[in-house]
C-alpha positions in Angstrom: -11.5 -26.1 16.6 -9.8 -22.7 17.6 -6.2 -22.2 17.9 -6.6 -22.0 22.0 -8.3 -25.5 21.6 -5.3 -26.7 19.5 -3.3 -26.1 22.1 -5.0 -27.1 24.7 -5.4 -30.9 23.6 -1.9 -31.2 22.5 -1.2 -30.6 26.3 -3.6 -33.0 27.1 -2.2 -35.7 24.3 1.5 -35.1 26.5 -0.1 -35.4 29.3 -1.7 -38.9 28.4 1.1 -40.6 26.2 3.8 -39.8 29.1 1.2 -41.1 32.0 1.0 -44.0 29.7 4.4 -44.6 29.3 5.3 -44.7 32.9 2.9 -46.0 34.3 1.9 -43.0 36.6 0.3 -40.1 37.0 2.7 -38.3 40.1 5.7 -39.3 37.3 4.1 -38.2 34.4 3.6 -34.7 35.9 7.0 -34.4 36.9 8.3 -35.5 33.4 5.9 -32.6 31.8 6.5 -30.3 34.7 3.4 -30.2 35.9 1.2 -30.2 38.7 -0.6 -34.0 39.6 -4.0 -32.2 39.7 -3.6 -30.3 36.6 -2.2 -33.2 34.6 -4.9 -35.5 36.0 -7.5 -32.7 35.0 -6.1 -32.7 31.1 -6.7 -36.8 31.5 -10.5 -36.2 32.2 -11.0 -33.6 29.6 -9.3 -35.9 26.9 -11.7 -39.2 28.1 -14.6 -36.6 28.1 -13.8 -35.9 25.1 -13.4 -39.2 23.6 -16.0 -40.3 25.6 -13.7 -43.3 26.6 -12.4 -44.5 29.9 -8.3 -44.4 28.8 -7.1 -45.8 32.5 -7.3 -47.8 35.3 -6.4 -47.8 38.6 -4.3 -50.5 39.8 -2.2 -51.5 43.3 1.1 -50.5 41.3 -0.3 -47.7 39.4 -2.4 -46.9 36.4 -2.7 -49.1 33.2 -4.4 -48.5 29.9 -7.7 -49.7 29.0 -8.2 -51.5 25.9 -9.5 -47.9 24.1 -6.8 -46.6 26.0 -4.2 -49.0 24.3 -6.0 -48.6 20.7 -5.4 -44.7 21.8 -2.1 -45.1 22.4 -0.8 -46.5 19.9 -2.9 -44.5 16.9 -2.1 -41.0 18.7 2.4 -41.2 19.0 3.1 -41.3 15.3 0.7 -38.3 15.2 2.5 -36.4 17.9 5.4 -37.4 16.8 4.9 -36.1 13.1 3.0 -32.7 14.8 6.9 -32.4 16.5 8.8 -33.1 13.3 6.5 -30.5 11.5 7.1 -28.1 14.1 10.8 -28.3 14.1 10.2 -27.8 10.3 8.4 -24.5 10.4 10.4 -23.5 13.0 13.6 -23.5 10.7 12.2 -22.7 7.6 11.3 -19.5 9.9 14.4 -18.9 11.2 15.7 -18.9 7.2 12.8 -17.6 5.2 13.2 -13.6 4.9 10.8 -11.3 6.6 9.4 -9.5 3.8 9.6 -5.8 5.5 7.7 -2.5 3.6 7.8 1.0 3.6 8.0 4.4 2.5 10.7 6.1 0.5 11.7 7.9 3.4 11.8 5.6 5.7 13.8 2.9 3.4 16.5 5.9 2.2 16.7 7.7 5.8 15.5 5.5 8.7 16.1 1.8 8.6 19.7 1.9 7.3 20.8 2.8 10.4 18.9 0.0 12.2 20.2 -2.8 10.0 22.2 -4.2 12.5 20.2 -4.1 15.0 17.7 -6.3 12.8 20.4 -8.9 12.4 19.3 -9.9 15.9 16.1 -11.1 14.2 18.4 -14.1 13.0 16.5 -14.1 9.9 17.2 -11.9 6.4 15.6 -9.3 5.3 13.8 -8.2 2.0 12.8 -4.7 1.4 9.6 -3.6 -0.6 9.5 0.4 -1.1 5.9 1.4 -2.3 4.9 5.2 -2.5 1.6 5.4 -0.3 0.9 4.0 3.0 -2.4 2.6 1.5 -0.6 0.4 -1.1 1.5 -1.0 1.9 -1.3 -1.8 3.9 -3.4 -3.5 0.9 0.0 -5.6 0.4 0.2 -6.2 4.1 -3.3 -7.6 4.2 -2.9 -9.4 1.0 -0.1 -11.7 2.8 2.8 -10.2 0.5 4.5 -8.1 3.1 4.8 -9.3 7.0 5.9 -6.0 8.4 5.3 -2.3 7.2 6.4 0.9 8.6 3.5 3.3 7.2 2.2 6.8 8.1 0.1 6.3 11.6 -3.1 7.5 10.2 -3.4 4.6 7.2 -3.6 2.1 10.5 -5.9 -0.3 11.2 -7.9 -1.9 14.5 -7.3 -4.8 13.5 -3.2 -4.8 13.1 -0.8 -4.4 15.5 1.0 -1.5 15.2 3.3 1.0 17.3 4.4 4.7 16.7 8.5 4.5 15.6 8.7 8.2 14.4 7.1 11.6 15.1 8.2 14.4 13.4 7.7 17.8 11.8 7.4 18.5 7.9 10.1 20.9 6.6 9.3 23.6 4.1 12.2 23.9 1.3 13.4 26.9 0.0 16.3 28.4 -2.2 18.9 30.7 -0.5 17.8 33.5 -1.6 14.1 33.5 -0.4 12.5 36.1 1.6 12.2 33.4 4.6 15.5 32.5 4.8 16.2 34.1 8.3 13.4 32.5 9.9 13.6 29.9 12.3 10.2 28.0 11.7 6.8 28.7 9.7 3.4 28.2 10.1 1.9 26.4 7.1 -0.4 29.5 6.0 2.3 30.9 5.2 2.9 28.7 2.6 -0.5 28.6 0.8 0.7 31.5 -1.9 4.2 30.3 -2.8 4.6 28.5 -5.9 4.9 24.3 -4.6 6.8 22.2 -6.6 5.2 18.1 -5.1 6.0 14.7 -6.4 3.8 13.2 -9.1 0.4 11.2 -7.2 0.1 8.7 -5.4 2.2 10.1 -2.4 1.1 10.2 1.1 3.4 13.6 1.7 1.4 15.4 -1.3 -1.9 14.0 -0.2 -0.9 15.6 3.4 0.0 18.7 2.2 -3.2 19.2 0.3 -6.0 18.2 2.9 -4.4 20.0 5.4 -4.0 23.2 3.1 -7.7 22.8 2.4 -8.1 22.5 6.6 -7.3 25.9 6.5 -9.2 27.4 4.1 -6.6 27.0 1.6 -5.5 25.5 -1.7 -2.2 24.8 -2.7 -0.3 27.0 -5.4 1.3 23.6 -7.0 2.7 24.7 -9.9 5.1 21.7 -10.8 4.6 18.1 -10.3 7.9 15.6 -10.6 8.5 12.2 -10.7 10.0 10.6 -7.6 13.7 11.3 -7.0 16.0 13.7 -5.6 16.4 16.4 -8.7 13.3 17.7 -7.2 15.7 19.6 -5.0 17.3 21.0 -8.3 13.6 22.8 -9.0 13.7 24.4 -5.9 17.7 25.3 -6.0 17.0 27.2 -9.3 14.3 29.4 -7.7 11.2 27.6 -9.7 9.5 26.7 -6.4 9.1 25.4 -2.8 9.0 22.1 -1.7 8.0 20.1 1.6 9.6 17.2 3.1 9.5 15.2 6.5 12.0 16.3 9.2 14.0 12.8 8.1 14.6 14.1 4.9 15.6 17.7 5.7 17.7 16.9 7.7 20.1 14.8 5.1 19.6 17.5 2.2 22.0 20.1 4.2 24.8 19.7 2.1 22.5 20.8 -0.5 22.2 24.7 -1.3 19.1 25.0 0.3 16.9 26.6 3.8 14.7 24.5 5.4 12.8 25.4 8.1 10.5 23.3 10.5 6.4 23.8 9.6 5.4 24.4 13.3 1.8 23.1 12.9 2.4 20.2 10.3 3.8 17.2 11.8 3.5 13.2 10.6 3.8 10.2 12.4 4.9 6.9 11.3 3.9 3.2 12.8 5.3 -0.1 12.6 2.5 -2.0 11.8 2.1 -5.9 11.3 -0.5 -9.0 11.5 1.6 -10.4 14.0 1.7 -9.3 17.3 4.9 -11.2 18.4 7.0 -10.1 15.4 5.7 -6.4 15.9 7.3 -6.8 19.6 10.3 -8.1 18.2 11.0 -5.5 15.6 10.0 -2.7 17.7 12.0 -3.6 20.7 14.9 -3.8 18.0 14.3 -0.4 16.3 
């Protein structure tokens, strides 16, 4: 049975147990708000279903047949327990956390200024940060995350999943560099100077590679550092460049630094989940 069929014979179980509680089809439809012909229709799919006859036709109404009555009384402690479990669920999902991932980025520079906005949600949070938008993903399909915010390209057919973010990377450079009165770069430019990259996995060094090696190029990396911000110390002491998405720049001004926007090196980052109706909710929140 598929989930459209579930849902379609618990409409037709309402339909029957309130037509055979009072006694009538015209009052039963009121009752479940709906039309006589459609609740009579959900009547004849259940008996041709059962292949029973579950009413008659009398002078004053309808009354149950004997299967009808045998029916009857097997099918309300079932609907009745289906409601019970369903107001269950319901609150253990209005009190169970949604278990939201994402990207370093994202979880230092993006979603902290939409926190209250996700208090709408009426349900906590928890936070998972994980380095690549392939380990979110694999944790996403695995069940252990409900919601990730991940780089557009890792996205998949078969999740739902909406653009948040689109932005430009931002090269990196001490004060003293030679580009310092630019107002943008082209990433060529950048092929020759000496790249200081956090350590692997990381979806901005992957990036930054493949589309060097798009243009013909390979990357002068000549440092590799563990995640953190002292990688912006490297590049104040004139050991090397870095690049960054826009998001980050853009909160490293206080630092003694340049950054500059990479004109043809952008990323963009989705919201993507299994659920279609908590993707709508979250993104009509962020």
């Amino acid at each position: 049975m598929t989930k459209g069929d579930l849902g379609m014979n618990i409409e037709w179980l309402n339909s029957f147990v309130e037509a055979a509680r009072l006694k009538s089809f015209s009052k039963a439809s009121k009752a479940n708000n709906l039309s006589q012909p459609a609740l009579s229709k959900h009547i004849r799919n259940l008996e041709n279903e059962l292949d029973v006859t579950l009413f008659f036709r009398t002078t004053t109404g309808i009354e149950l047949t004997e299967a009808g009555e045998r029916f009857y009384s097997r099918i309300v402690p079932v609907i009745a327990e289906f409601t019970a479990i369903r107001q269950e669920l319901r609150q253990f999902c209005r009190s169970h956390p949604i278990s939201i991932g994402c990207l370093p980025s994202i979880a230092t520079y993006y979603l902290p200024s939409k926190v209250q906005a996700l208090q709408e949600l009426n349900r906590p949070q928890t936070l998972m940060i994980q380095n690549t938008s392939g380990e979110l993903i694999d944790s996403l399909q695995e069940g252990r995350l409900e919601a990730v915010f991940v780089d557009t390209l890792y996205t998949e057919d078969t999740l739902w999943s909406s653009e948040i973010l689109a932005e430009s990377y931002y090269a990196v450079f001490p004060l003293n560099h030679r580009f310092r009165s630019k107002k943008s770069v082209k990433l060529a430019e950048l092929c020759e100077e000496p790249l200081i990259v956090h350590q692997a996995p990381c979806d901005s060094r992957k990036h930054i590679i493949s589309q060097m090696e798009f243009f013909g190029q390979k990357p002068n990396i000549i440092n590799e550092v563990a995640f953190g911000d002292f990688i912006y110390g490297y590049v104040m002491s004139g050991l090397g460049i870095t690049i960054v998405p826009e998001i980050v720049a853009k909160n490293i001004s206080h630092l003694q630094l340049v950054s500059l926007p990479i004109i043809d090196f952008k990323r963009s980052v989705s919201l993507a989940t299994k659920s279609s109706k908590l993707g709508e909710q979250l993104s009509k929140l962020l």
